[in-house]
N, C-alpha and C positions, 0 to 999 in steps of 0.2 A: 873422326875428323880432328885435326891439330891445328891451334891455335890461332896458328899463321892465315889459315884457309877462313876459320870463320871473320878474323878481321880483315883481311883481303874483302870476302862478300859485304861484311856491313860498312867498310869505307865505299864499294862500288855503289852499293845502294843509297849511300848517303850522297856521293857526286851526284847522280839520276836524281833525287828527291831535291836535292838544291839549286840546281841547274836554274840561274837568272834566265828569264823573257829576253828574248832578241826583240830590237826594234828596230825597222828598217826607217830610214828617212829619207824621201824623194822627193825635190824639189821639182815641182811642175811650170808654177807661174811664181814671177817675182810676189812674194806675198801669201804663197799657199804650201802647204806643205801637206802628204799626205802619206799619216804613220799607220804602217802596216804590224799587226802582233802577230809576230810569227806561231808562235806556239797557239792562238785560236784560229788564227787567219783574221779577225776583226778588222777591220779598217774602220779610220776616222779619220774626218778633213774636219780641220782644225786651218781658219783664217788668223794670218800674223799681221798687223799693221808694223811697217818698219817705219820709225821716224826717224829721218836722219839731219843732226841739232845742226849741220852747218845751210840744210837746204832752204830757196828762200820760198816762202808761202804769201799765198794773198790774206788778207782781213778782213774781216768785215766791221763798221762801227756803223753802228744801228742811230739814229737823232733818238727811235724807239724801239721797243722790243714787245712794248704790249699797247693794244688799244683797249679801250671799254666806249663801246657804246652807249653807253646806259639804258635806259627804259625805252624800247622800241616795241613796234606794235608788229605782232606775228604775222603781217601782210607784208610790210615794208624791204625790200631785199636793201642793204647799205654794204657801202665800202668803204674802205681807210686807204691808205700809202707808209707803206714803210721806207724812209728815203735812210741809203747808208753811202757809204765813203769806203772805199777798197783803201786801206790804209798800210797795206802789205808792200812785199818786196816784188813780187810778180802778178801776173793778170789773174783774175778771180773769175772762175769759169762756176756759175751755175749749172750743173747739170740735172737736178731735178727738184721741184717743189711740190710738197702733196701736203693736202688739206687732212684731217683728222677725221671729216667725213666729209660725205658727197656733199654739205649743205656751205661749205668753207673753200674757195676755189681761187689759186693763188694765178695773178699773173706774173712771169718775170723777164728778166733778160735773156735772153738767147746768146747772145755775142757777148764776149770777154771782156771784160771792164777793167782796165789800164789800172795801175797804182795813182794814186791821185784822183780819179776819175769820180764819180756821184752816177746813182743810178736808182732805180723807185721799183717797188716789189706793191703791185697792185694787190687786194685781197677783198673777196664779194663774202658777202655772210646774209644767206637767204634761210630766215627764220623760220621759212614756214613748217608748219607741224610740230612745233616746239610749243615749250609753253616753260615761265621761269627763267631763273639765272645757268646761262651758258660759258664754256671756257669752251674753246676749238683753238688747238692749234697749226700750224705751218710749220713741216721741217724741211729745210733746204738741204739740200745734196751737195756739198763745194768741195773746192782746192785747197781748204785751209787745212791750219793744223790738226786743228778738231777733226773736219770731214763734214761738217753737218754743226747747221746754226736752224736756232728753231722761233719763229715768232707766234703771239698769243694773241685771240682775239676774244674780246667778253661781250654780252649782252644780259639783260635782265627781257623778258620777252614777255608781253601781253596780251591778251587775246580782248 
């Protein structure tokens, strides 16, 4: 074997052992993309938020962001109002609010709330079975830039 032959083999070999991962990129939904590795076959969907700086979003300004109860007695169910102001360029659409657990139960707006506009985020906090200092929060699902604004409710609870 001459020279030429065995460096031919160990440059083909060394192309084969180098050879970069292809990655396919396929845009399904504005916002998702889903990367296929060729060379294992893997797939991973991987979520993109795209912010775009000139778009206009709604706000939210909170009068509050957290309540405390104080010392309530573990019979007692109470409720607060968190009252905000859509302080943004466009309507502020709620689309979901979930408690931290079953005992935390948010009420909200349904319907779009103008720029300028005021609206009230009702929140029940029924103690029972607790006992001690509590944190429960509310995360809101929106429009804004964030995506999600989150409010906090406390109690010290006594039996």
């Amino acid at each position: 074997m001459n020279y030429k032959s065995i460096g031919f083999l160990a440059l083909t070999v060394l192309a084969f052992v180098s050879c970069k991962k292809e990655v396919e990129v396929k845009n399904v939904t504005q916002g998702t993309e889903i990367i296929t590795d060729q060379s294992s076959k893997a797939k991973v969907t991987q979520e993109l938020k795209v912010v775009d700086p000139n778009a206009k979003y709604a706000q939210m300004s909170f009068s509050k962001l957290e309540h405390d109860f104080g010392t309530i007695n573990g019979e007692d169910q109470v409720e607060t109002v968190f009252s905000f102001t859509n302080t943004g360029e466009a309507d502020l659409v709620i689309s979901n609010a979930k408690g931290s657990c079953g005992c935390t139960v948010p009420e909200y707006p349904k319907q779009p709330i103008a720029p300028g506009e005021k609206a009230d985020i009702k929140v029940s906090f029924s103690p029972k079975g607790k006992n001690g200092m509590q944190n429960k929060t509310v995360t809101l699902t929106t429009n804004t830039a964030k995506g999600m604004e989150m409010l906090t409710v406390k109690a010290n609870i006594v039996k």
